[in-house]
C-alpha positions in Angstrom: -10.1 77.4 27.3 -9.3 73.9 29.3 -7.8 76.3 32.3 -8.2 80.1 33.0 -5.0 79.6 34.7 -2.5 77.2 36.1 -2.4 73.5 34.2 -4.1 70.8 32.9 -2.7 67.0 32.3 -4.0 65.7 29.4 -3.8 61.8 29.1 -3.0 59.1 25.7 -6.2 57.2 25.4 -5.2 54.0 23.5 -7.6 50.9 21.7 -5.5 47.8 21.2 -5.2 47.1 16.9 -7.8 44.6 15.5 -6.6 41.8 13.4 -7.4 38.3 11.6 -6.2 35.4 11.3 -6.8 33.4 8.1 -6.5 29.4 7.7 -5.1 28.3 4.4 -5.6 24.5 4.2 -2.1 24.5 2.4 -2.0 21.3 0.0 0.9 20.0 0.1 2.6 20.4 -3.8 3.9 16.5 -4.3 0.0 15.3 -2.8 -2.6 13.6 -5.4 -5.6 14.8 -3.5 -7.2 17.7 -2.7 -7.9 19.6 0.7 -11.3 19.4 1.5 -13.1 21.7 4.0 -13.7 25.7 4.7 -12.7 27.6 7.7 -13.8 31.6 8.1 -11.2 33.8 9.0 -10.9 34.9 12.7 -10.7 38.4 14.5 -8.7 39.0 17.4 -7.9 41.7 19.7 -3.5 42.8 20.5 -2.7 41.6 23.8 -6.0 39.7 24.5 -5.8 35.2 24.1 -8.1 33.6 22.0 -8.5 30.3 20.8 -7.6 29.3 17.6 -10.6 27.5 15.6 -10.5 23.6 15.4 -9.4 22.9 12.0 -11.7 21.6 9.6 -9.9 20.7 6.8 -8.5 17.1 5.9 -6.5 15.5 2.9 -6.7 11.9 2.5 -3.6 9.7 3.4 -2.5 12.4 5.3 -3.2 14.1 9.5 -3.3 17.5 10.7 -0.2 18.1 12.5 -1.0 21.9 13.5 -0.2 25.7 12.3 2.7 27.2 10.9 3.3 30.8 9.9 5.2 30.0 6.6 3.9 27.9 3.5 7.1 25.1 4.2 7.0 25.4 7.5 6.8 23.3 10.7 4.1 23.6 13.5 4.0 26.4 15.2 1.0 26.4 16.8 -1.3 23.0 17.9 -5.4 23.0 17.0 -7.7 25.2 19.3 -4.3 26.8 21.1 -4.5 30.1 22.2 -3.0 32.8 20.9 -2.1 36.1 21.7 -0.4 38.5 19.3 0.5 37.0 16.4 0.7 40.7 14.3 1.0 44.4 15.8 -0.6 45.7 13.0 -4.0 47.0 12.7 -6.5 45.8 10.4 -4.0 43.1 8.6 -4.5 39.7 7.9 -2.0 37.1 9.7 -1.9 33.9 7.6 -1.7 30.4 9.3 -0.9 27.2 7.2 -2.2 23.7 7.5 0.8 21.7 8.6 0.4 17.5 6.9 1.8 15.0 8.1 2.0 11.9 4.9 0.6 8.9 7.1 2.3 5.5 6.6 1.0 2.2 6.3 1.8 -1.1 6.3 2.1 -4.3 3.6 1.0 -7.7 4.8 2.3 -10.6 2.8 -0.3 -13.5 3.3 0.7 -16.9 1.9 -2.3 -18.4 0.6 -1.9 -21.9 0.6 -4.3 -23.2 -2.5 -6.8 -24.8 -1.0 -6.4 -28.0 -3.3 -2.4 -28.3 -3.0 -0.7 -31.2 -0.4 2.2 -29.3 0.1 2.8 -26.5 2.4 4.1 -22.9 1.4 7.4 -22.4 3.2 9.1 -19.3 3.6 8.8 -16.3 6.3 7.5 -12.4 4.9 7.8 -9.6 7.1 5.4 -6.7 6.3 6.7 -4.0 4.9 6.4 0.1 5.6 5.4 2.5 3.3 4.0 6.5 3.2 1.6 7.6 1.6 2.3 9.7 -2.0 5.5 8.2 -2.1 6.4 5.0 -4.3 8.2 2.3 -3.0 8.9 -1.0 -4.4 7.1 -4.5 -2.7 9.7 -6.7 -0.7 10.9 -9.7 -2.7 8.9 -12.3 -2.9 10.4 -15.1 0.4 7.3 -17.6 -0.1 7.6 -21.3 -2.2 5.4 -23.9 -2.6 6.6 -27.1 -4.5 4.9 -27.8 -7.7 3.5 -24.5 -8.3 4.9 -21.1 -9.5 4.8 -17.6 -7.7 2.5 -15.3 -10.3 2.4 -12.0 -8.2 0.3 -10.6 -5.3 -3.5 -10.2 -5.6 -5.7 -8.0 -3.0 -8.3 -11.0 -2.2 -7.6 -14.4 -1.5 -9.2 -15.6 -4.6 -8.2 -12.8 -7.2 -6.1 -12.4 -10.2 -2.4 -11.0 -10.1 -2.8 -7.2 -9.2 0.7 -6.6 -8.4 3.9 -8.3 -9.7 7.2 -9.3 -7.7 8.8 -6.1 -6.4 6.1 -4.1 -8.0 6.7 -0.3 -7.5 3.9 1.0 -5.5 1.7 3.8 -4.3 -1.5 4.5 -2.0 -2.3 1.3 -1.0 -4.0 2.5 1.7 -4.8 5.9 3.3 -3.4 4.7 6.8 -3.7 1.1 8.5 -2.9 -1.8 6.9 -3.7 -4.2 3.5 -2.7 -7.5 2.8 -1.8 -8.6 -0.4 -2.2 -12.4 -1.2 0.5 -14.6 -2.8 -1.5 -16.2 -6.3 0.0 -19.6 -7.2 -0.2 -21.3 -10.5 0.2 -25.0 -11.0 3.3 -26.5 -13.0 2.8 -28.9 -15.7 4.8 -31.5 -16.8 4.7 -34.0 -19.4 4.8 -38.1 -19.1 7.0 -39.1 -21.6 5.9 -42.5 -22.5 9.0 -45.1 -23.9 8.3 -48.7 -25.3 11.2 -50.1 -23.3 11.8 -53.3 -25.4 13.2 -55.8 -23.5 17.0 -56.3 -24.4 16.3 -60.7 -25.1 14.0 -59.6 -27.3 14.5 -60.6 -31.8 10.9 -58.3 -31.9 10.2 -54.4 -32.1 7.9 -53.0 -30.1 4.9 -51.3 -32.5 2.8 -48.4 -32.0 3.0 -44.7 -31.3 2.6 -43.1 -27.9 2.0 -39.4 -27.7 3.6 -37.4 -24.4 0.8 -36.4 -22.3 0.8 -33.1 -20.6 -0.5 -33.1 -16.6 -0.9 -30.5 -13.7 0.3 -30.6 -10.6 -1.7 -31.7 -7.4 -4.6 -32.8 -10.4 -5.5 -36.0 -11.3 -5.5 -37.1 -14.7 -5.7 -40.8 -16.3 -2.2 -42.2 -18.3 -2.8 -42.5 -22.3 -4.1 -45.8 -22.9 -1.0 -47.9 -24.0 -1.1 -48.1 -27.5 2.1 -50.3 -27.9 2.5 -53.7 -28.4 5.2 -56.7 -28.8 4.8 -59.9 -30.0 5.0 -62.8 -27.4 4.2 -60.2 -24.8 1.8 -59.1 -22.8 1.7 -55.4 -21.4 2.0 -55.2 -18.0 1.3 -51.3 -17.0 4.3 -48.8 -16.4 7.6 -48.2 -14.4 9.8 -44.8 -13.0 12.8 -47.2 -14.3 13.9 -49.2 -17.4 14.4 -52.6 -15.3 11.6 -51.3 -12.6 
């Protein structure tokens, strides 16, 4: 009974679909860390904007780049953007995935002159790039310093070898810089010491002299002499036979 007679118009009455948007902090599969941080799923209206939520999540060695859609794929949507319509369905669940980005960072190469040497290290290093989960090997080692040998790189000016020449490396640093410090290691050499008998001479020189061993840019006394030649008298010692 909606008319005794005549007509009626009878009109659609429509409510926009509900749905929510989850946030999958998406670690990325080659990554040695773990995503850290929680984020609650959001509701939204069809055809009404809202903001995403600021992300909350973060993976060391890595930055938020924004939201994609897919597990592999690239930003779709930036932090806290608004959105309208991502699904037309009602009561579903629209997934959004954590988009990283592997940060990069660089490798200073710091010559570390010993404090104790007189000589200067020559050579030029420039620092080198690297990303973060990803191995790459150290530049060459550029750097010399007369009377000493290259050993590797150490992290503090004062340390032991950490790293070796060319080392294949990984994580260094999250993001930013590190330097790494040449270590040096003092030659040694030996002083041969040679009785030298003078060619007028009808005598042999006597004695036994043992080489001593000595390290560069350190002081150390000659043997005493320990040879000896009738009719002469030991005068100390030459670079040259006739010096």
């Amino acid at each position: 009974n909606l008319r005794a007679s005549g007509s009626i118009t009878l009109y659609a009455v429509w409510e926009a679909n509900k749905y929510q948007i989850k946030y999958n902090p998406n670690k990325p599969s080659n990554t040695t860390g773990n995503v850290f941080g929680s984020m609650s799923n959001t509701n939204h209206t069809y055809d009404s904007k809202d903001a995403l939520l600021e992300n909350e999540y973060s993976l060391l060695g890595y930055t938020f780049k924004g939201w994609s859609t897919s597990v592999n794929g690239t930003v779709e949507y930036n932090d806290l953007e608004e959105v309208e319509n991502l699904t037309s369905l009602n009561n579903s669940v629209t997934n959004l995935y954590a988009v990283w980005e592997a940060n990069t960072y660089e490798v200073i190469y710091d010559k570390n002159t010993p404090t104790n040497t007189s000589n200067a290290v020559t050579g030029v290093m420039v620092n080198s790039t690297h990303t973060y989960d990803a191995y790459k090997n150290l530049s060459p080692n550029q750097y010399s310093l007369e009377g000493y040998t290259f050993k590797g790189w150490s992290t503090s000016s004062n340390g032991l070898v950490v790293y070796n020449d060319e080392a294949s490396v990984m994580n260094l640093r999250a993001s930013g810089s590190i330097t790494l410090y040449a270590v040096w290691e003092a030659n040694t050499y030996e002083v041969i010491y040679d009785k030298n008998t003078p060619t007028n001479t009808s005598n042999a020189v006597t004695g036994v002299m043992v080489n001593s061993t000595h390290t560069y840019d350190a002081y150390k006394n000659l043997s005493p002499n320990q040879y000896s030649l009738e009719g002469y008298t030991f005068k100390g010692w030459s670079t040259s036979s006739n010096g």
